[in-house]
C-alpha positions as CSV (number, residue, x, y, z in Angstrom):
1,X,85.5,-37.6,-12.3
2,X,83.5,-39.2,-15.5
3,X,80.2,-38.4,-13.7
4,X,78.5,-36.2,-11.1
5,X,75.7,-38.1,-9.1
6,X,72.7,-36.0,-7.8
7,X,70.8,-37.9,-4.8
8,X,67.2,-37.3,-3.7
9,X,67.1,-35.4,-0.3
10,X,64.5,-33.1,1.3
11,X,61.7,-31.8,-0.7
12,X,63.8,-28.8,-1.7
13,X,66.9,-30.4,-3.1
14,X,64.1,-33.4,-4.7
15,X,62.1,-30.1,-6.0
16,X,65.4,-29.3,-8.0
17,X,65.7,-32.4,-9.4
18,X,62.6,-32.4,-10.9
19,X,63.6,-28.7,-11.8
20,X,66.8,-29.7,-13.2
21,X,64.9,-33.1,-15.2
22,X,63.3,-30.0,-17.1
23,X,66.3,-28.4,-18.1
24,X,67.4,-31.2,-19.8
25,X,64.0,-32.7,-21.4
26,X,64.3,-28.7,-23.1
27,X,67.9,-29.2,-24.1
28,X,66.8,-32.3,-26.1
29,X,69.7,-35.1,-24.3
30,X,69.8,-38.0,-24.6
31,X,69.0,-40.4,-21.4
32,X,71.6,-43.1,-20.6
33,X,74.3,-40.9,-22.1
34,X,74.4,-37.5,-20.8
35,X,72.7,-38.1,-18.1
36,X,70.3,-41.2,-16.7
37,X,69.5,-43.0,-12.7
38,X,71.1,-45.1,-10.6
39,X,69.3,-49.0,-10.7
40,X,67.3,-48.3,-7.8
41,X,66.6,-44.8,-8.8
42,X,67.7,-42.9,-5.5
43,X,70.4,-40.3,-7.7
44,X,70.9,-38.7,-10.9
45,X,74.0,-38.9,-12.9
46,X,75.5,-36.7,-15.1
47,X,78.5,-37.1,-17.9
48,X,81.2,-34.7,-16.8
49,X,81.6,-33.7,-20.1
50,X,78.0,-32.8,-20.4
51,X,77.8,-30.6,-17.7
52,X,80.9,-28.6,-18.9
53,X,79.4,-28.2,-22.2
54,X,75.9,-27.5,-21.7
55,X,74.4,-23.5,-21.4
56,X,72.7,-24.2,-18.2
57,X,72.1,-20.6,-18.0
58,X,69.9,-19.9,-21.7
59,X,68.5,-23.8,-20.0
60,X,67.3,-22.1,-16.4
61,X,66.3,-19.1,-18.2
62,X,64.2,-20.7,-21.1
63,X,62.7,-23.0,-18.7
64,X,61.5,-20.8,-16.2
65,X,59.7,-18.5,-19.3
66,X,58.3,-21.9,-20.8
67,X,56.9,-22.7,-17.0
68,X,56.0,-19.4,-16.0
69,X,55.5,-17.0,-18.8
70,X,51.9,-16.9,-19.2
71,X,51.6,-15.9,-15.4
72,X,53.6,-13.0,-15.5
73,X,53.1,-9.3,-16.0
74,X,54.4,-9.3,-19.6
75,X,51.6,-11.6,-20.7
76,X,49.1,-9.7,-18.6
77,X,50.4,-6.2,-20.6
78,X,49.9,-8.2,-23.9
79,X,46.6,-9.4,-23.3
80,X,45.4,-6.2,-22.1
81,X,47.1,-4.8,-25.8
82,X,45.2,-6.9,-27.4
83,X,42.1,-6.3,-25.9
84,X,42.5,-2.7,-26.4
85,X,42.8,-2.6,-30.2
86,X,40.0,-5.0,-30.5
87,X,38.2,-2.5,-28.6
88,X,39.2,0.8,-31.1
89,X,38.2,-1.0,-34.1
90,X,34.6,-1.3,-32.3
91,X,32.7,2.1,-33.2
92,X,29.7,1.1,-30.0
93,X,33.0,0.4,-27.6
94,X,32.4,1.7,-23.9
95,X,35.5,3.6,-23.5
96,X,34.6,4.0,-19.6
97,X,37.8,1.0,-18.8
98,X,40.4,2.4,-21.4
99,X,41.9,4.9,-18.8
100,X,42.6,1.9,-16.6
101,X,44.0,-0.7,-19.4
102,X,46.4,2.2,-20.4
103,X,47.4,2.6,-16.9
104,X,48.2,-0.9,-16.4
105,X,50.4,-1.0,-19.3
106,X,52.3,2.2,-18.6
107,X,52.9,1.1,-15.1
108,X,54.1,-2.4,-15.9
109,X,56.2,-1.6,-19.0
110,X,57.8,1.2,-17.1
111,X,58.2,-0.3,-13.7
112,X,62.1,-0.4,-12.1
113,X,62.8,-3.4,-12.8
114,X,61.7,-3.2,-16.4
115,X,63.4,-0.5,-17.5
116,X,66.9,-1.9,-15.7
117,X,66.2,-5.1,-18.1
118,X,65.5,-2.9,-21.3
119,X,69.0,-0.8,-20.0
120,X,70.5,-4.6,-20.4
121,X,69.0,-5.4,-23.9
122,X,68.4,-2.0,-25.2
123,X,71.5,-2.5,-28.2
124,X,70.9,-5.8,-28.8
125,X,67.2,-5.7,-29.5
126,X,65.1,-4.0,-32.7
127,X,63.5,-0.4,-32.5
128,X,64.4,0.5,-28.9
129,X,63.4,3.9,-29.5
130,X,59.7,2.2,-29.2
131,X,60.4,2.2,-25.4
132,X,62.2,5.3,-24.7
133,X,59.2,7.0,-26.4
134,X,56.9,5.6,-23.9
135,X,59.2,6.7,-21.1
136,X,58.7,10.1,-22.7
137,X,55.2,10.1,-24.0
138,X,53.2,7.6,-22.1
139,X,49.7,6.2,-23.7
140,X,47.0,8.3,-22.8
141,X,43.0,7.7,-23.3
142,X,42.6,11.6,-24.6
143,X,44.9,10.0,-28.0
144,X,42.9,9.5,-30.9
145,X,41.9,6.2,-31.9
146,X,44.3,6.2,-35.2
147,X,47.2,7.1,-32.8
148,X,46.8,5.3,-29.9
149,X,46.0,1.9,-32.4
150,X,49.9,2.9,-34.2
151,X,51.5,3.0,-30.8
152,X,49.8,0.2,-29.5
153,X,50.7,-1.8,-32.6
154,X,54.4,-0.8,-32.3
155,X,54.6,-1.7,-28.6
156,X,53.5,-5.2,-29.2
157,X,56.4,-5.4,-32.2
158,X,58.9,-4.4,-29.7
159,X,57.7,-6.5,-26.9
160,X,57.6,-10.2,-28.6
161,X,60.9,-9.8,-29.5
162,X,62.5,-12.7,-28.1
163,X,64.5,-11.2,-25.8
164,X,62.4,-8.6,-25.1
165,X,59.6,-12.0,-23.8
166,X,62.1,-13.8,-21.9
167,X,64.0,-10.2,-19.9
168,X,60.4,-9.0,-19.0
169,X,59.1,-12.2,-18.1
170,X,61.9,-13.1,-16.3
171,X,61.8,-9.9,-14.7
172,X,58.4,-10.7,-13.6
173,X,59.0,-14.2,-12.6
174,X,62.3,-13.8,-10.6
175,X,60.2,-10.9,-8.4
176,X,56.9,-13.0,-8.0
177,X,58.3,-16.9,-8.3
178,X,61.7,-17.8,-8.0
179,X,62.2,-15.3,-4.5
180,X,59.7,-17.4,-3.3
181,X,62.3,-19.8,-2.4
182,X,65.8,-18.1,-2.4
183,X,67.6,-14.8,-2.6
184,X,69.9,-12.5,-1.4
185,X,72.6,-14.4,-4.2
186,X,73.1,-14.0,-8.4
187,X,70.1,-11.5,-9.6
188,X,68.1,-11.7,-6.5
189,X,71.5,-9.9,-4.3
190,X,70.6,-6.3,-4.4
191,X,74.0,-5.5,-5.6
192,X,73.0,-6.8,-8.5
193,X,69.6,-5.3,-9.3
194,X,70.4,-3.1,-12.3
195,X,73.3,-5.9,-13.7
196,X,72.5,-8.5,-16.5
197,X,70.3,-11.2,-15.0
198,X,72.1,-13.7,-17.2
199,X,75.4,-12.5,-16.3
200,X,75.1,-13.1,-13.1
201,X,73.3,-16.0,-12.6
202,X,75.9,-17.6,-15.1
203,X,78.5,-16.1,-12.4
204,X,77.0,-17.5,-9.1
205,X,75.6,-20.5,-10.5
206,X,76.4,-22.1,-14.0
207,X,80.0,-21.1,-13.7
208,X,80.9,-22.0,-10.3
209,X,78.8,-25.4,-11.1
210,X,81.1,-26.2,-14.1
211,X,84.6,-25.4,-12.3
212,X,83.9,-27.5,-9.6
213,X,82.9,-30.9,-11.5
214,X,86.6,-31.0,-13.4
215,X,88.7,-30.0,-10.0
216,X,90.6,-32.0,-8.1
217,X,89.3,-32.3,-4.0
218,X,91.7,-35.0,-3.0
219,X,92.7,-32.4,-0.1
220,X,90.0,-30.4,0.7
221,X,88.6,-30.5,3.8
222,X,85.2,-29.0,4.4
223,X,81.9,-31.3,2.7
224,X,78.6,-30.4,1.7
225,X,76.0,-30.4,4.3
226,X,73.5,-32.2,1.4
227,X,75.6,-34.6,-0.4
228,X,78.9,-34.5,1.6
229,X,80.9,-34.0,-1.3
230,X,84.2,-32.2,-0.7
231,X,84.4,-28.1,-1.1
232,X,88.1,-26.8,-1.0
233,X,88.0,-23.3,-0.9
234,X,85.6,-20.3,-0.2
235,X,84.8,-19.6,-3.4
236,X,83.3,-23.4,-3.9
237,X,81.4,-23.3,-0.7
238,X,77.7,-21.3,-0.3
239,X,76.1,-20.8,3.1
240,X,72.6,-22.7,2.5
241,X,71.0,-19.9,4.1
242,X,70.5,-18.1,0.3
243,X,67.5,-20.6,0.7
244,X,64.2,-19.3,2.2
245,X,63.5,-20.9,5.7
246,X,66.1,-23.2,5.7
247,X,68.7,-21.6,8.1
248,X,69.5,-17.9,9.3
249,X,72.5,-16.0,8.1
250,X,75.5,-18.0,8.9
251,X,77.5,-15.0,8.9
252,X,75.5,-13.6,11.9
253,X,74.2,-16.4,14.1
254,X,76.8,-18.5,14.5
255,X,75.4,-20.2,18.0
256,X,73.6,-23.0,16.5
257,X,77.0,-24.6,15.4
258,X,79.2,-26.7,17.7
259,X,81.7,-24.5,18.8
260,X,80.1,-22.1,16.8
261,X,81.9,-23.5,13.5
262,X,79.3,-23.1,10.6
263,X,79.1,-26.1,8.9
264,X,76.1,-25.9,6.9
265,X,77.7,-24.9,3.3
266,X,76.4,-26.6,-0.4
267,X,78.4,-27.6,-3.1
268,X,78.1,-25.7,-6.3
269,X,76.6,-29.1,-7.6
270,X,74.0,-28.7,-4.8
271,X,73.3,-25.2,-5.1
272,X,72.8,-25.5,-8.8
273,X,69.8,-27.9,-7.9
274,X,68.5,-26.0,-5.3
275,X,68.4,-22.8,-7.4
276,X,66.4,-24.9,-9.6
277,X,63.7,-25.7,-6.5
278,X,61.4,-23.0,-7.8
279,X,61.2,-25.3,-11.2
280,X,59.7,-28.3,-9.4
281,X,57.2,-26.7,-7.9
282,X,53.5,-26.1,-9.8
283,X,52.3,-23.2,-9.7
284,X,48.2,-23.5,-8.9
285,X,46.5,-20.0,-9.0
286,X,48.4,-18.3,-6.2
287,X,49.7,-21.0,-4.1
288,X,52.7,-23.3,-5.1
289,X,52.8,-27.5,-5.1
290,X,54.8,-29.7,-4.6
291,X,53.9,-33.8,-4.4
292,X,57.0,-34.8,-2.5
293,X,56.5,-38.6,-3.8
294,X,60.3,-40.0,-3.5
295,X,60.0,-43.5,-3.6
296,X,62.3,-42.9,-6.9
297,X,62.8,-40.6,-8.9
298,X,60.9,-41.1,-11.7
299,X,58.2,-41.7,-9.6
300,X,59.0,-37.8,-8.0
301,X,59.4,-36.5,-12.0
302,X,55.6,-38.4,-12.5
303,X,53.8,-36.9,-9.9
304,X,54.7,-33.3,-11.0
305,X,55.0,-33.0,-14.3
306,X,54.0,-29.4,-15.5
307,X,53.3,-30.2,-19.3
308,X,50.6,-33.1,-18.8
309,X,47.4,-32.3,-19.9
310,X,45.2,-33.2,-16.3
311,X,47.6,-31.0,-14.3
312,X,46.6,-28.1,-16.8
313,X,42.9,-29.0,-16.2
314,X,43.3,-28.7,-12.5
315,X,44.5,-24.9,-12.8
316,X,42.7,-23.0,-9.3
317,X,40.5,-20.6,-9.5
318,X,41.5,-17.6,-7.1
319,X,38.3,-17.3,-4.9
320,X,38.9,-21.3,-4.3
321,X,41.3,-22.7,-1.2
322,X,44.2,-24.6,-0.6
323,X,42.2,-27.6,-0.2
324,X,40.4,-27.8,-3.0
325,X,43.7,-27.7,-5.2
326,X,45.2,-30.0,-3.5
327,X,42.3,-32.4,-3.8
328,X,42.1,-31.7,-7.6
329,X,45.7,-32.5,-7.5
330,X,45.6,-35.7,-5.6
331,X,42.6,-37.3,-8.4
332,X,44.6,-36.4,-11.1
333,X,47.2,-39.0,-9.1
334,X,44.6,-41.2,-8.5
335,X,43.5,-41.6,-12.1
336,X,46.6,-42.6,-13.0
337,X,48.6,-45.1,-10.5
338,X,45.9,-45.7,-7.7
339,X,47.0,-49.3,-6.8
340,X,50.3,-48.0,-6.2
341,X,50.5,-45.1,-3.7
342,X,51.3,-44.9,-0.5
343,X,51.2,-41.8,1.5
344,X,51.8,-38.9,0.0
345,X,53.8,-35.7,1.2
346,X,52.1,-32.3,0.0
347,X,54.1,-29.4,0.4
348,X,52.6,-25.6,-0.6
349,X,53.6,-22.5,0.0
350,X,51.5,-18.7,-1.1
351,X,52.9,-15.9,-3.3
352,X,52.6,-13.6,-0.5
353,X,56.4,-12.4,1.4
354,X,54.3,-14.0,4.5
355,X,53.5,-17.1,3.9
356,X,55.4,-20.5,5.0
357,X,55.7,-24.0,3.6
358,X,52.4,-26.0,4.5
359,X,53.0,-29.7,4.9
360,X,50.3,-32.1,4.6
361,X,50.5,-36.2,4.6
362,X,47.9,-37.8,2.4
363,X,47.8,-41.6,4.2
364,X,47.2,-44.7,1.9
365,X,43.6,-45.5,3.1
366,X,42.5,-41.9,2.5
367,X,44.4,-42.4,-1.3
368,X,42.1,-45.8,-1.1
369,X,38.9,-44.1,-0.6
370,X,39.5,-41.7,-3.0
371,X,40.4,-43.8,-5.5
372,X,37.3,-45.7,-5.5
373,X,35.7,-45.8,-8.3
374,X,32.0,-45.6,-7.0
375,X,33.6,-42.8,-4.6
376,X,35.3,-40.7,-7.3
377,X,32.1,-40.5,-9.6
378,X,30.2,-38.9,-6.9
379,X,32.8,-36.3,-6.1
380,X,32.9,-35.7,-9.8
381,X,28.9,-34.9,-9.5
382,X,29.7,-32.4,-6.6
383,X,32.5,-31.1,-8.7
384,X,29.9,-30.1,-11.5
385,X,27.9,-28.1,-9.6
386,X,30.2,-27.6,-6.4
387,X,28.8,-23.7,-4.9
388,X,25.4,-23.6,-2.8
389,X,24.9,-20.2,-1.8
390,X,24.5,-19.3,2.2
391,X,22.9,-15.9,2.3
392,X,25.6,-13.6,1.1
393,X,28.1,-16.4,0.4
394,X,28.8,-19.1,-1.3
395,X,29.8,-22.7,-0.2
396,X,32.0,-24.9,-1.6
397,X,30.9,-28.2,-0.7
398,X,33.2,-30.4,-3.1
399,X,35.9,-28.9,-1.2
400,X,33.9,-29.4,2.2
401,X,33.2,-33.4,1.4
402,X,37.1,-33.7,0.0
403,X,38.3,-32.0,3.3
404,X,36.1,-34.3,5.7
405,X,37.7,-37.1,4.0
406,X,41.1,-36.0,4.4
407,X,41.0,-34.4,7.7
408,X,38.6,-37.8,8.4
409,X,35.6,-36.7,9.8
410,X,32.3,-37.2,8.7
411,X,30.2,-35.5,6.5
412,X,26.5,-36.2,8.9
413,X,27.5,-32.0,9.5
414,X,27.6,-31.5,5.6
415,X,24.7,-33.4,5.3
416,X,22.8,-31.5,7.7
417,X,23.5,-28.5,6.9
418,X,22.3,-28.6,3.4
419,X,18.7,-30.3,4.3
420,X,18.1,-27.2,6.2
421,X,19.0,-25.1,3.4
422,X,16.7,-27.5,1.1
423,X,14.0,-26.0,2.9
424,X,13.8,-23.1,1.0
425,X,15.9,-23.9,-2.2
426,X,15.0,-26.8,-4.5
427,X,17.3,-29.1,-5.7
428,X,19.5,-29.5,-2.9
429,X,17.9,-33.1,-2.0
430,X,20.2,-34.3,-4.7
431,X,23.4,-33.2,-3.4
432,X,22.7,-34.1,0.3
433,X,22.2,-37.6,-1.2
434,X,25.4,-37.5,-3.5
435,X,26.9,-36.9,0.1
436,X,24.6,-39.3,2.2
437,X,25.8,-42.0,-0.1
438,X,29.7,-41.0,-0.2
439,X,29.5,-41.3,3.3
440,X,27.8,-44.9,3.4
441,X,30.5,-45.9,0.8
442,X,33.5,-44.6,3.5
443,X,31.6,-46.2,6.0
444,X,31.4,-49.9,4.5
445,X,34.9,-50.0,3.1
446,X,36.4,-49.2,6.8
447,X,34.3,-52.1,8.2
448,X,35.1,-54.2,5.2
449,X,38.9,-53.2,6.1
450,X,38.0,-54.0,9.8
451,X,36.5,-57.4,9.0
452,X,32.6,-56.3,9.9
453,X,31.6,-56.8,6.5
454,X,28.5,-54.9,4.8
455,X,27.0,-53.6,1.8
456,X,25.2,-50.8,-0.4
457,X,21.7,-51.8,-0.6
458,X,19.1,-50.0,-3.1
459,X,15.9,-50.2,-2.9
460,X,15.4,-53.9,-4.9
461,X,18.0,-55.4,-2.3
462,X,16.0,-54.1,0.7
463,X,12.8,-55.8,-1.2
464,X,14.4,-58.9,-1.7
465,X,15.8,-58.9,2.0
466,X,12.5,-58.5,3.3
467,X,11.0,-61.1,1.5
468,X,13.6,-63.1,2.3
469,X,13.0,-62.4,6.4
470,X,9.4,-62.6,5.6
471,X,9.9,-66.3,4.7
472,X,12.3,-67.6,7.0
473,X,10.3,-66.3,10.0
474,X,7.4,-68.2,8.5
475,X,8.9,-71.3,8.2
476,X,10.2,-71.0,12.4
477,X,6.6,-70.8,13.0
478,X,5.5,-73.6,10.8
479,X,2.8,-71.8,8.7
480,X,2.4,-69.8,5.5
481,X,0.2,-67.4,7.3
482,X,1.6,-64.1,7.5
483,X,-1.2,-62.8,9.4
484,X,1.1,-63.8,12.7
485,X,3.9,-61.3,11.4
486,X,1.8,-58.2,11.6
């Protein structure tokens, strides 16, 4: 076939489209040639040729560094590196956290899965012997400052060798990110813990992925669950169960199947993609997003793209919550295409081994009120300013005001709340009326939706209104008089 096509599906497979959109944005393609989308924009297609050709593997691996690199542990080790040589060249320095920033690094650098990558790289890299001496002599806060500055120096060297950054951080991110969302298969199996990360991945992925588009399937029999392409053999098929939550193991639990024949196999096309999931998603402090907007796909590629400048202004703060994010998320949508959204699917899911896939729908009229302009520059005052503090803790009432929206209850609670607390802390007036009025300005746009009509009024409107009353009641009783209205 001259061309593999890749259509959207669940939020998953869509997840690894924008994953896979990234891939080839980094290998510098050309659109409409190598690859491109169908007129209406429901698939991706890809030249044959291309996909024989390309290195998806260096692709997956330098993406996923690019994405996630300065979130990992290897970044982490070289800050705190930095910080302590900045530190030995100050003669005042408080040495009381040294013992701890030494710690970290020793721990880190010579974790188990570290030293299985450096057993990987160790004779294709510079100055390995920088690493086995650490194994042997680790850093130590009883070193003198002259010493301590040399190793630290030559551990930094090593470290930002190339690949030296992308094994460590890969390390990092396939143990924190990318089993987030699958494992058990390439370097995720256990059987392949101390193996080549590359060599594996290229094994159960790239390889099987490249085979596949240039054989023949004119008599195979079984089809992919996703895209119902034809698999022929074993080796083509994978039990979609390597993804998290998605199904149990096919090889055990068989009773879910109609007459107990599993069916539920991908494509290497497919599991490519969904290997690539872990891509599409942003990663927000510690939770993971995904804005499952699949009108198109371009429209799915817009609404998370990584590399624009508002998504990177949005980044969490840890103490904050899911809601918050999510909200910060949604107006950076807003202030771009507004007028055209319709409801919006939000999927999350947590760092922790516990946590599940949140879904939330966002529904157009709650994308209309928060994308009205007199609306939006209110929330952007509460953002400014957004803790009050409630004895011991603090308050987030940006959040709380986004959240009533979305979950569409009022805010008269809010507002309540914070009068009483403006009994004994100045200031607080103002936000309660930031609040009061955001809640007016809901208020009147779901009449004027419903018909009832309404408006805003400051204090010059009510003026004017009353004089207005004041004169038309006059003129029923036939006099200029007001005496007869008091």
């Amino acid at each position: 076939m001259d061309k593999i096509y890749v259509p959207l599906g669940d939020f998953l497979k869509n997840a690894g489209i924008v994953g896979l959109n990234y891939l080839l944005e980094e290998a510098d393609v050309k659109q409409n040639i190598d690859y491109g989308f169908s007129d209406d924009e429901q698939e991706m297609w890809l030249k044959t040729d291309f996909v024989v050709n390309t290195d998806w593997t260096s692709l997956y691996f330098e993406m996923f560094v690019k994405c996630y690199g300065s979130s990992t542990v290897y970044q982490k080790v070289l800050d705190k590196i930095d910080v302590v040589l900045v530190n030995l060249k100050n003669s005042e320095w408080d040495k009381s956290n040294l013992k701890d920033d030494l710690k970290y690094i020793n721990d880190k650098l010579l974790s188990k899965s570290y030293k299985s990558g450096f057993q990987n790289i160790k004779e294709r890299i510079d100055k390995p012997e920088i690493y086995v001496l650490l194994e042997k002599d680790k850093l130590k806060d009883t070193m003198e400052n002259e010493q301590l500055q040399e190793r630290l120096l030559a551990l930094k060297d090593f470290l930002v060798q190339p690949l030296c950054k992308e094994t460590f951080s890969m390390k990092s991110i396939i143990y924190n990110y990318i089993n987030r969302f699958w494992d058990g298969k390439g370097f995720l199996s256990p059987k392949n813990a101390s193996k080549d990360m590359k060599e594996v991945f290229d094994a159960d992925f790239s390889e099987p992925l490249k085979k596949y588009v240039v054989s023949e399937h004119k008599k195979a029999k079984d089809m992919c669950i996703d895209c119902d392409n034809f698999i022929k053999n074993s080796k083509e098929r994978v039990s979609i169960a390597f993804m998290k939550d998605m199904a149990d193991d096919l090889l055990r639990k068989k009773s879910a199947f109609w007459n107990c024949k599993v069916d539920a196999y991908l494509c290497p096309v497919c599991t490519f993609i969904y290997s690539l999931a872990p891509l599409g998603f942003s990663l927000i402090g510690d939770k993971f997003v995904f804005i499952n907007k699949n009108e198109n796909i371009n429209e799915l590629i817009s609404a998370n793209r990584k590399n624009r400048t508002s998504i990177k202004s949005v980044q969490k703060k840890d103490e904050e919550k899911i809601s918050s994010w999510i909200a910060k998320t949604l107006n950076v949508l807003l202030d771009e295409k507004a007028n055209e959204l319709g409801n919006i699917q939000v999927i999350a899911r947590g760092r922790d081994e516990n946590d599940r896939y949140t879904f939330d729908i966002i529904s157009k009229d709650v994308l209309d009120i928060l994308s009205d302009d007199s609306i939006q520059k209110r929330l952007t005052k509460l953002s400014l300013h957004p803790y009050i503090k409630v004895g011991k803790e603090y308050w987030n009432i940006h959040e709380d005001v986004i959240m009533n929206i979305l979950k569409y209850r009022n805010q008269y609670y809010s507002i309540n709340k914070i009068l009483r607390l403006a009994l004994e802390t100045e200031g607080l007036i103002v936000t309660a009326g930031y609040i009061y009025d955001i809640q007016l300005r809901i208020s009147l746009k779901r009449t004027k939706d419903s018909n009832i009509g309404g408006k805003i009024m400051n204090r010059y409107d009510v003026r004017d209104s009353g004089y207005e009353l004041r004169n038309t009641l006059l003129s029923l009783k036939g006099t200029s008089d007001d005496e007869c209205l008091r």
